[in-house]
mmCIF file of the C-alpha atoms, coordinates in Angstrom:
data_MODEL
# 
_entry.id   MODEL 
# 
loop_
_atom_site.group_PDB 
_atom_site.id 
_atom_site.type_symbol 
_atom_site.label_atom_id 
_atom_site.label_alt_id 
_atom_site.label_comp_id 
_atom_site.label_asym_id 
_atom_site.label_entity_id 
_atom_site.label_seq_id 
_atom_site.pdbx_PDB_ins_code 
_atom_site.Cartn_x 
_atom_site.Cartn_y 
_atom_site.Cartn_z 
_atom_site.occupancy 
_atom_site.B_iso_or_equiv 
_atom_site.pdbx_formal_charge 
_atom_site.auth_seq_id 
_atom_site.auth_comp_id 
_atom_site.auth_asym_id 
_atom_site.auth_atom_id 
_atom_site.pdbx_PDB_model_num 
ATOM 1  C CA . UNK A 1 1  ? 109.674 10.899 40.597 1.00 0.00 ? 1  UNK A CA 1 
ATOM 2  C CA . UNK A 1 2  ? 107.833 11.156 36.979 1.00 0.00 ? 2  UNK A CA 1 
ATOM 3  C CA . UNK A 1 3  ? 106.197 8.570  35.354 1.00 0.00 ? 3  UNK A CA 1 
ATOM 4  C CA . UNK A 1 4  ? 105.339 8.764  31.757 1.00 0.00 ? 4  UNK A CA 1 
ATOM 5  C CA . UNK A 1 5  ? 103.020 7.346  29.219 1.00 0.00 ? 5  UNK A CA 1 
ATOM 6  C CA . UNK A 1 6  ? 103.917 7.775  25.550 1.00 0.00 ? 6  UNK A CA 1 
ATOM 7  C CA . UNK A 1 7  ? 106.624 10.437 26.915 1.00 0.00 ? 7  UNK A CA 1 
ATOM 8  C CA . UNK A 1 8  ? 103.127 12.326 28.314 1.00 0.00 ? 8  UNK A CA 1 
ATOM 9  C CA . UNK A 1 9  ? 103.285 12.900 32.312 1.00 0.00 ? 9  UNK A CA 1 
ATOM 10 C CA . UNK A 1 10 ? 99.671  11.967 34.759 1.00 0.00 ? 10 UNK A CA 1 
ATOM 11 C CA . UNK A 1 11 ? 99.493  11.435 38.038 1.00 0.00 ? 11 UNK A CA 1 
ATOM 12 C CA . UNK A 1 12 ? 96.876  11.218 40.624 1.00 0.00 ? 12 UNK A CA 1 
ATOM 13 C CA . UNK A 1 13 ? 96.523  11.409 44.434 1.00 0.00 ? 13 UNK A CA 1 
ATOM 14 C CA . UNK A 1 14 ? 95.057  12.148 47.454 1.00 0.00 ? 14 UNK A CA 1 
ATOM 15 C CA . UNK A 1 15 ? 95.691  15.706 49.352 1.00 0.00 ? 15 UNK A CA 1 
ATOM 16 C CA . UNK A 1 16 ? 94.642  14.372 52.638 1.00 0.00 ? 16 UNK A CA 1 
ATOM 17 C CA . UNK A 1 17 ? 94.379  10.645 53.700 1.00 0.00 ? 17 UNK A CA 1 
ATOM 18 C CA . UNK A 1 18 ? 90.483  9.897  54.337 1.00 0.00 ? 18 UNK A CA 1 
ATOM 19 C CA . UNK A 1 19 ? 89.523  12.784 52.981 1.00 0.00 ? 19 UNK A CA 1 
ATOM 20 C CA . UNK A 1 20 ? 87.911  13.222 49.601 1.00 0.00 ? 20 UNK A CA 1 
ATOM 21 C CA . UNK A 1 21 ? 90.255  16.015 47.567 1.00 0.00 ? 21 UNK A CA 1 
ATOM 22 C CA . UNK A 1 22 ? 92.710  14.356 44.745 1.00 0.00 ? 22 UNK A CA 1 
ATOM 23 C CA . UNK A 1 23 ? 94.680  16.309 42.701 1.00 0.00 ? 23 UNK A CA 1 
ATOM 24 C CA . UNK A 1 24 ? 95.426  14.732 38.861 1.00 0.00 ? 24 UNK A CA 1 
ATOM 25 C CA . UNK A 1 25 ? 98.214  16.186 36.736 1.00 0.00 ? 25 UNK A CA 1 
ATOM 26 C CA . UNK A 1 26 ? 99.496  16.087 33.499 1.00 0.00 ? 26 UNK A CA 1 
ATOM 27 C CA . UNK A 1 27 ? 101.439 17.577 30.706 1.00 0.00 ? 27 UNK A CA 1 
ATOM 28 C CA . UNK A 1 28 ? 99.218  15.582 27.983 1.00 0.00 ? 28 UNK A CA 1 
ATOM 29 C CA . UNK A 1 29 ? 97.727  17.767 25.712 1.00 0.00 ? 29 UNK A CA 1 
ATOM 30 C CA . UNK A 1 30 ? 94.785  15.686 24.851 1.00 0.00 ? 30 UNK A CA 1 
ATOM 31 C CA . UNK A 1 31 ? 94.017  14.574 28.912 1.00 0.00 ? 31 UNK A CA 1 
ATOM 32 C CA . UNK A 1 32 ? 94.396  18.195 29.755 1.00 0.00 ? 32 UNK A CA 1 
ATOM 33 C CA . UNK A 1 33 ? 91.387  18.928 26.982 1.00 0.00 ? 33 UNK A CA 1 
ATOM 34 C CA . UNK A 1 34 ? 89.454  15.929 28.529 1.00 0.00 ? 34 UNK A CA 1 
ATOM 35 C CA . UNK A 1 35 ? 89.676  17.284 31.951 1.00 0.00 ? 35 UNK A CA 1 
ATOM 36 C CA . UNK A 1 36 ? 88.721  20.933 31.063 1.00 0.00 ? 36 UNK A CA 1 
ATOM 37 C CA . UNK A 1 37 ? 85.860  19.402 29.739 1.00 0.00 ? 37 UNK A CA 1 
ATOM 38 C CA . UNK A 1 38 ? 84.602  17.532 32.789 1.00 0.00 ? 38 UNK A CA 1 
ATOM 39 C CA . UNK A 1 39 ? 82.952  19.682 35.162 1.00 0.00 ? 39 UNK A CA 1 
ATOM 40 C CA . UNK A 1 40 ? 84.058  17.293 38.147 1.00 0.00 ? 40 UNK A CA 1 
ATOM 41 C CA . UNK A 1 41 ? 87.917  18.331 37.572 1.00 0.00 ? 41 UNK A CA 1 
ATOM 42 C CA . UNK A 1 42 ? 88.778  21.963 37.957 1.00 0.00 ? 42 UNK A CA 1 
ATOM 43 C CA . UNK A 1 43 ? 92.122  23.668 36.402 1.00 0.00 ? 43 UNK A CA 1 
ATOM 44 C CA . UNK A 1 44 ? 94.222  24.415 39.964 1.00 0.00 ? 44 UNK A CA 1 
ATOM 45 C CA . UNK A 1 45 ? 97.920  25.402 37.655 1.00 0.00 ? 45 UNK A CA 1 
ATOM 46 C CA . UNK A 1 46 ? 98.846  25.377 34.439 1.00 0.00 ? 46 UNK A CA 1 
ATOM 47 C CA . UNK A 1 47 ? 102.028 25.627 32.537 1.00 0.00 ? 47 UNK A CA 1 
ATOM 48 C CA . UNK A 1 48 ? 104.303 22.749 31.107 1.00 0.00 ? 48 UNK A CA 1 
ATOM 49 C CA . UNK A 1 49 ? 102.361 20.910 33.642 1.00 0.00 ? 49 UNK A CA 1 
ATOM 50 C CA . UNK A 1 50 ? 98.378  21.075 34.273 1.00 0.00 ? 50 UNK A CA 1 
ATOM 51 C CA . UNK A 1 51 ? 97.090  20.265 38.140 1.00 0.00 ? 51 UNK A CA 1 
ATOM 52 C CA . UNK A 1 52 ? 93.410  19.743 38.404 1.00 0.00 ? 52 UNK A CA 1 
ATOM 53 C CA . UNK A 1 53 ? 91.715  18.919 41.681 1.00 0.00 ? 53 UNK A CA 1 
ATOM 54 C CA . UNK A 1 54 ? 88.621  16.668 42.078 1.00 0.00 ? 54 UNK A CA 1 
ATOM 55 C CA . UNK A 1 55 ? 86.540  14.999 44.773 1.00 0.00 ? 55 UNK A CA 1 
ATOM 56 C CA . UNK A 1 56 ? 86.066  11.108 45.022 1.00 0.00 ? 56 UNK A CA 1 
ATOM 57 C CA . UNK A 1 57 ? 84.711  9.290  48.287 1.00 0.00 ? 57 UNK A CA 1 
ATOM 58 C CA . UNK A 1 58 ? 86.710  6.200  47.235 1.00 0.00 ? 58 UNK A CA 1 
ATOM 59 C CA . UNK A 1 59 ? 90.201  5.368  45.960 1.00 0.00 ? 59 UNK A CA 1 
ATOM 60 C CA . UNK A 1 60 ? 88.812  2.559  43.742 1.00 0.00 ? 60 UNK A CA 1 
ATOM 61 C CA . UNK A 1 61 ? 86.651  5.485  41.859 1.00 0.00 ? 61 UNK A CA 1 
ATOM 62 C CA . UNK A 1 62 ? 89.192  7.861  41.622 1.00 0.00 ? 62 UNK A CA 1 
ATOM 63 C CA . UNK A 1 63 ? 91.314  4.676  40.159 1.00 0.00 ? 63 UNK A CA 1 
ATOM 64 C CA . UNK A 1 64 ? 88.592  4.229  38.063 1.00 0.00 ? 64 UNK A CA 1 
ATOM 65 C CA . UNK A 1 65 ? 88.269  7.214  36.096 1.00 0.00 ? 65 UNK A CA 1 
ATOM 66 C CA . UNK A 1 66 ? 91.752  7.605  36.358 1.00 0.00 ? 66 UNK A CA 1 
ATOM 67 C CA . UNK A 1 67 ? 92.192  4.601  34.162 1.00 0.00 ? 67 UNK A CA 1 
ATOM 68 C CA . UNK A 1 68 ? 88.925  6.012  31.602 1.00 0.00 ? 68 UNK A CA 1 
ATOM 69 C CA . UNK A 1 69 ? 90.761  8.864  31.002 1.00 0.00 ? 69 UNK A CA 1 
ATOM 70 C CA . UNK A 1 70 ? 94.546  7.950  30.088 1.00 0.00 ? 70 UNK A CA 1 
ATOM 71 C CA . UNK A 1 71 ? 93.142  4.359  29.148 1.00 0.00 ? 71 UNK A CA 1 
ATOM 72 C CA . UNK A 1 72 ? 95.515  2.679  30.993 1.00 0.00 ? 72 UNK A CA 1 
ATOM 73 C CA . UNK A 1 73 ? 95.033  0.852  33.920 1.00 0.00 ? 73 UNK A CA 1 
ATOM 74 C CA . UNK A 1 74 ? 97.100  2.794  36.455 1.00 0.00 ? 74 UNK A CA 1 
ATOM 75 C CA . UNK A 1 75 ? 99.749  1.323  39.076 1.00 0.00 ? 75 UNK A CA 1 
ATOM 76 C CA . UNK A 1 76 ? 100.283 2.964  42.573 1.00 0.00 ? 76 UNK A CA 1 
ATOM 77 C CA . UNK A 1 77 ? 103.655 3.419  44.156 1.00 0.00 ? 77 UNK A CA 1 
ATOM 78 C CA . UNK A 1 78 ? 104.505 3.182  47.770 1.00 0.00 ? 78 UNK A CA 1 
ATOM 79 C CA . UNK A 1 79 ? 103.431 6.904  48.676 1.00 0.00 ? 79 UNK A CA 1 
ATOM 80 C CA . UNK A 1 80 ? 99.865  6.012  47.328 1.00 0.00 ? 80 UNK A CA 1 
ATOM 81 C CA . UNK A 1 81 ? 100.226 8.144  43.904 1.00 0.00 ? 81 UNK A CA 1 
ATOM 82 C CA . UNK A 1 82 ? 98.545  6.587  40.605 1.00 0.00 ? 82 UNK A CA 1 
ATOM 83 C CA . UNK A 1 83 ? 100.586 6.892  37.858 1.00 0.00 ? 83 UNK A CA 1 
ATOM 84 C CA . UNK A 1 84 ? 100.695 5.532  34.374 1.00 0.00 ? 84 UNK A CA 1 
ATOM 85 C CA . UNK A 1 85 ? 104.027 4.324  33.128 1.00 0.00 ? 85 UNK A CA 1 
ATOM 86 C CA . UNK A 1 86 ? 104.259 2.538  29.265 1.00 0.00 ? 86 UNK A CA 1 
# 
């Protein structure tokens, strides 16, 4: 399933449940700059689509800075993936 925001793909979730590891991806140009910037997020693939993985002890940070870097607040589907759809 891909959700979209502004035609722009990002997603985040959890590798493991309980443990720390996310993974966020995107195909938005201007995230993807954002993220290579941040020294907490490190480039995993690229292509059409960029993965990054990251470490948060929390879902409500990792929903946080989700949410400052689309700004959007982000919705979660039944599987537990954050996703921005507008």
């Amino acid at each position: 399933m891909t959700y979209t925001i502004g035609g722009q793909m990002n997603q985040l979730w959890r590798e493991i449940e309980g443990k720390p590891f996310w993974r966020f991806q995107t195909d938005d140009k201007e995230i993807i700059k954002k993220l290579l910037k941040d020294d907490k997020f490190h480039l995993t693939t690229s292509g059409d689509i960029s993965i990054f993985c990251c470490q948060f002890e929390r879902p409500d940070i990792a929903k946080g800075v989700f949410k400052a870097i689309t700004g959007v607040k982000p919705e979660i589907d039944k599987e537990g993936i954050y996703f921005t759809n507008q």
